[in-house]
C-alpha positions in Angstrom: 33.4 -1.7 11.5 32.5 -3.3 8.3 32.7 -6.9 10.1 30.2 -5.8 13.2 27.8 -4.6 10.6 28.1 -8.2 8.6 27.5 -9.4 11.8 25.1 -7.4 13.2 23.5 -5.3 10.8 23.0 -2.1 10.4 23.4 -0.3 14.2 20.1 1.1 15.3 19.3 4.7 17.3 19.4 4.3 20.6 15.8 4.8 21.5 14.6 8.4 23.3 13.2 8.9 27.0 10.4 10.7 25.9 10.2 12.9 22.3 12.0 15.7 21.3 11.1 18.9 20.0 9.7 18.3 16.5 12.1 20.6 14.9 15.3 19.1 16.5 14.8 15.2 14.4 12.2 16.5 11.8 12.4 18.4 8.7 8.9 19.6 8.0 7.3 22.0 5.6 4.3 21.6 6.0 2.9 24.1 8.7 -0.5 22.2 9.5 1.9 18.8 9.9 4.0 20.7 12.3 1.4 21.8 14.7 -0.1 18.8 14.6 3.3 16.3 15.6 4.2 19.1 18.4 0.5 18.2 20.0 1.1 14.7 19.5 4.6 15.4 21.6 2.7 17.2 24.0 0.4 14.0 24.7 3.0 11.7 24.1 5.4 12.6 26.7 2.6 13.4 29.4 1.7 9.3 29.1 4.9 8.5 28.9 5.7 10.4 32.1 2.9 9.0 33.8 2.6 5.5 32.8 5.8 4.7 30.8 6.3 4.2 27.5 3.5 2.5 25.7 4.0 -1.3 24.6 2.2 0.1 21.0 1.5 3.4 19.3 -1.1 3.3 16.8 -1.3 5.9 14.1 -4.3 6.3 12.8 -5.6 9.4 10.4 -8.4 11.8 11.4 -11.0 10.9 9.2 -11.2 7.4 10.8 -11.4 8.8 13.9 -14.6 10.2 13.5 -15.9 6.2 12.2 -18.7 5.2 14.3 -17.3 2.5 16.7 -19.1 -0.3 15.1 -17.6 0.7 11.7 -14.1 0.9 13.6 -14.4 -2.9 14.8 -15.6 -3.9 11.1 -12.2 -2.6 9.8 -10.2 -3.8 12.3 -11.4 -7.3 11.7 -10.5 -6.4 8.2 -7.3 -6.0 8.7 -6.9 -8.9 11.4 -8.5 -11.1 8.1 -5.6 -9.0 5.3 -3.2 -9.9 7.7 -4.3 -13.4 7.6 -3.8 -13.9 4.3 -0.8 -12.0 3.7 1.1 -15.0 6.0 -0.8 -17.4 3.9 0.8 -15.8 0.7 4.5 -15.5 2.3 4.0 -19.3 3.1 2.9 -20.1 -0.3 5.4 -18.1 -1.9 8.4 -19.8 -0.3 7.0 -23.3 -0.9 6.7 -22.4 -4.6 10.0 -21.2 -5.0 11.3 -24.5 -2.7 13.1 -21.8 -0.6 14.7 -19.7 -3.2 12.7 -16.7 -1.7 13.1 -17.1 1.8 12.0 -14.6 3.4 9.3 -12.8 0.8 9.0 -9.2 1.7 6.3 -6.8 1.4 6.4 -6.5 -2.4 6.7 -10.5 -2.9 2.9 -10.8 -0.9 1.9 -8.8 -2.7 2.5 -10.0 -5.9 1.2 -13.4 -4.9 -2.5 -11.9 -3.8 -2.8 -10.3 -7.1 -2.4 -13.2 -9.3 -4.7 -15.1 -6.6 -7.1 -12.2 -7.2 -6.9 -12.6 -11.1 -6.9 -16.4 -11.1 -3.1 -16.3 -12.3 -4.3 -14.6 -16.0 -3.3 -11.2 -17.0 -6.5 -9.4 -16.7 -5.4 -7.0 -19.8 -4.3 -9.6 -22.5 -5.6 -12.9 -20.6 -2.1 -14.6 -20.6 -1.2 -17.0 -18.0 0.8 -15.9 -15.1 3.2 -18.5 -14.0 5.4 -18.1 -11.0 8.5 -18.2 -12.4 7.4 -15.4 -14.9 6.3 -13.4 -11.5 8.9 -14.0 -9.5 11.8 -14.7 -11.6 14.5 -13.0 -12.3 13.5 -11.6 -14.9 9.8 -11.1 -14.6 7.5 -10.9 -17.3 4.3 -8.8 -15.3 4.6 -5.6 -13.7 2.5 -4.7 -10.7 0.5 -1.6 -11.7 -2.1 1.2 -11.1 -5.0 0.8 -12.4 -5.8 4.3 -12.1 -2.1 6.1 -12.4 -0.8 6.8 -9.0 0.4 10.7 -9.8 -3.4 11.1 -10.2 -5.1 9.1 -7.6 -2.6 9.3 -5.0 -3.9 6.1 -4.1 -1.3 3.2 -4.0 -3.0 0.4 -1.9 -3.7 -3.0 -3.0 -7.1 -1.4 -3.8 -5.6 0.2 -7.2 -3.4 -2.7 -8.0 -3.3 -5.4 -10.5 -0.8 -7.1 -12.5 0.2 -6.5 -16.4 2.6 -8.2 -18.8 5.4 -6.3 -19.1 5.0 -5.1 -22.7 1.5 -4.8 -22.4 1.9 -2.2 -19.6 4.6 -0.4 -21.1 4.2 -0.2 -24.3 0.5 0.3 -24.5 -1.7 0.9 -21.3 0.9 3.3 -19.8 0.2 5.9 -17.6 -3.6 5.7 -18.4 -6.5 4.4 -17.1 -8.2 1.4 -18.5 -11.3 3.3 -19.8 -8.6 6.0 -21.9 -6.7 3.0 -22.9 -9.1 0.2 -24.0 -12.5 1.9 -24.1 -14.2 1.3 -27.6 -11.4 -1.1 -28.6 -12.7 -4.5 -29.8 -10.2 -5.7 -26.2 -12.6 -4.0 -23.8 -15.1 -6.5 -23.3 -13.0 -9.3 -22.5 -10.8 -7.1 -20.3 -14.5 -6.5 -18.3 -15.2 -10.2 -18.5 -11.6 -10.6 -17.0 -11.8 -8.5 -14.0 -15.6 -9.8 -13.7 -13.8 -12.9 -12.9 -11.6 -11.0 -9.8 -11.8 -12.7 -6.7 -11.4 -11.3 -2.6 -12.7 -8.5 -1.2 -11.5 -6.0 -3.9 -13.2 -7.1 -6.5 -15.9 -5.2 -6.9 -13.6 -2.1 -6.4 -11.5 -2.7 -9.1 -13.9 -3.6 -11.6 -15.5 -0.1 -10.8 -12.5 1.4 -11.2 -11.6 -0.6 -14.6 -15.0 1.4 -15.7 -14.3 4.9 -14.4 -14.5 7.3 -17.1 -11.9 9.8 -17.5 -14.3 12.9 -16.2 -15.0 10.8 -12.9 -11.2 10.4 -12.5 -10.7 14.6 -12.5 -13.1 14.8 -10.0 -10.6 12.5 -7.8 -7.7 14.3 -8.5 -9.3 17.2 -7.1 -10.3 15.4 -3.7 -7.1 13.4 -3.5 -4.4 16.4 -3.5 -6.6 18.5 -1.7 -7.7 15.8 1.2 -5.4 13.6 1.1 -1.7 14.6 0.7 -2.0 16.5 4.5 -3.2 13.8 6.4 -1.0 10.9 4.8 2.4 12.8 5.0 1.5 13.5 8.6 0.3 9.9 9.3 3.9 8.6 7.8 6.0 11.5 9.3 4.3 11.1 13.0 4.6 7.2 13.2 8.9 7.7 12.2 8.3 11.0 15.3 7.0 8.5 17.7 9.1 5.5 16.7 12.0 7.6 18.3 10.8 6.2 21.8 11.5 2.4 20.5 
């Protein structure tokens, strides 16, 4: 056994006919999330039984359903462009390391957008970002939220930058930039730092590198009480309708 799995990896599900009731392969709390994956089997399984399985299932959440189509196209174009430049990184990345990294995965690409994003300088204490001290083995930045992820809920490459290692840890912490550095003679140059940000996020993150601490209460209010529903369903439904593959 342990030699077919060197060989062949870990041994896949074999994939479903058509979905199952939800509680048979799901453990949910949630009640909303449950109704809402036993209409997706409903509608599921009636295309599946008339037209076979699908070639793709896309997941998408409810509040961009209700996007204007022209909006819709502008964000898929979006993400056609992100996923552009997440091959460029993964090719960059195992140039740099002359093939020591492979086969970079998602956490590698990302890394290597942010220090493109921050011109390869730590936007908190300005230091130089090599790539050995990136992707070393025993790296010297962390990747981090710039406004702390148990309060935004938000963990996209939106709310990301990179910090040295002490820096982060020992000082910034689990606060936002304002509650850390506001007032301090290291604010303006941090602002004159992320100024600097380049890609599509930039403005973003220098808006949130200036959110006061009242503004972020008002998200933690908005983000566990709109959010947390529609992602755990989103990311429970797509594992649900991955069964048929």
């Amino acid at each position: 056994a342990s030699v077919r799995k060197q060989l062949y990896g870990e041994e896949r599900p074999r994939a479903v006919r058509s979905l199952p009731a939800v509680h048979r392969v799901v453990t949910v709390r949630n009640p909303a999330v449950e109704r809402a994956l036993t209409e997706l089997r409903k509608v599921v399984n009636a295309i599946v039984r008339q037209h076979g399985r699908p070639g793709r299932i896309r997941i998408e959440l409810a509040r961009d359903l209700k996007r204007p189509r022209q909006e819709r196209k502008e964000i898929a174009a979006a993400m056609a462009a992100n996923r552009r430049a997440r091959e460029e990184a993964a090719r960059k990345v195992i140039a740099e390391s002359a093939g020591r990294i492979s086969r970079p995965g998602p956490r590698d690409i990302e890394k290597w957008l942010l220090a493109d994003e921050c011109h390869w300088e730590c936007p908190y204490t300005g230091k130089p970002i090599s790539f050995a001290a990136l992707f070393g083995d025993h790296p010297q930045f962390d990747v981090e939220h710039i406004i702390p992820l148990h309060r935004s809920l938000d963990d996209s490459f939106a709310n990301k930058t990179l910090c040295e290692l002490a820096e982060n840890r020992e000082h910034k912490r689990n606060r936002t930039p304002w509650e850390a550095y506001h007032g301090t003679d290291r604010w303006d140059d941090i602002i004159a730092q992320v100024r600097n940000f380049q890609g599509r996020f930039a403005k973003v993150k220098l808006s949130l590198f200036q959110t006061p601490p009242d503004e972020i209460n008002s998200l933690d209010d908005f983000a566990s009480q709109q959010l947390t529903d529609t992602r755990y369903a989103a990311r429970v439904a797509t594992r649900y309708v991955g069964l048929l593959y």
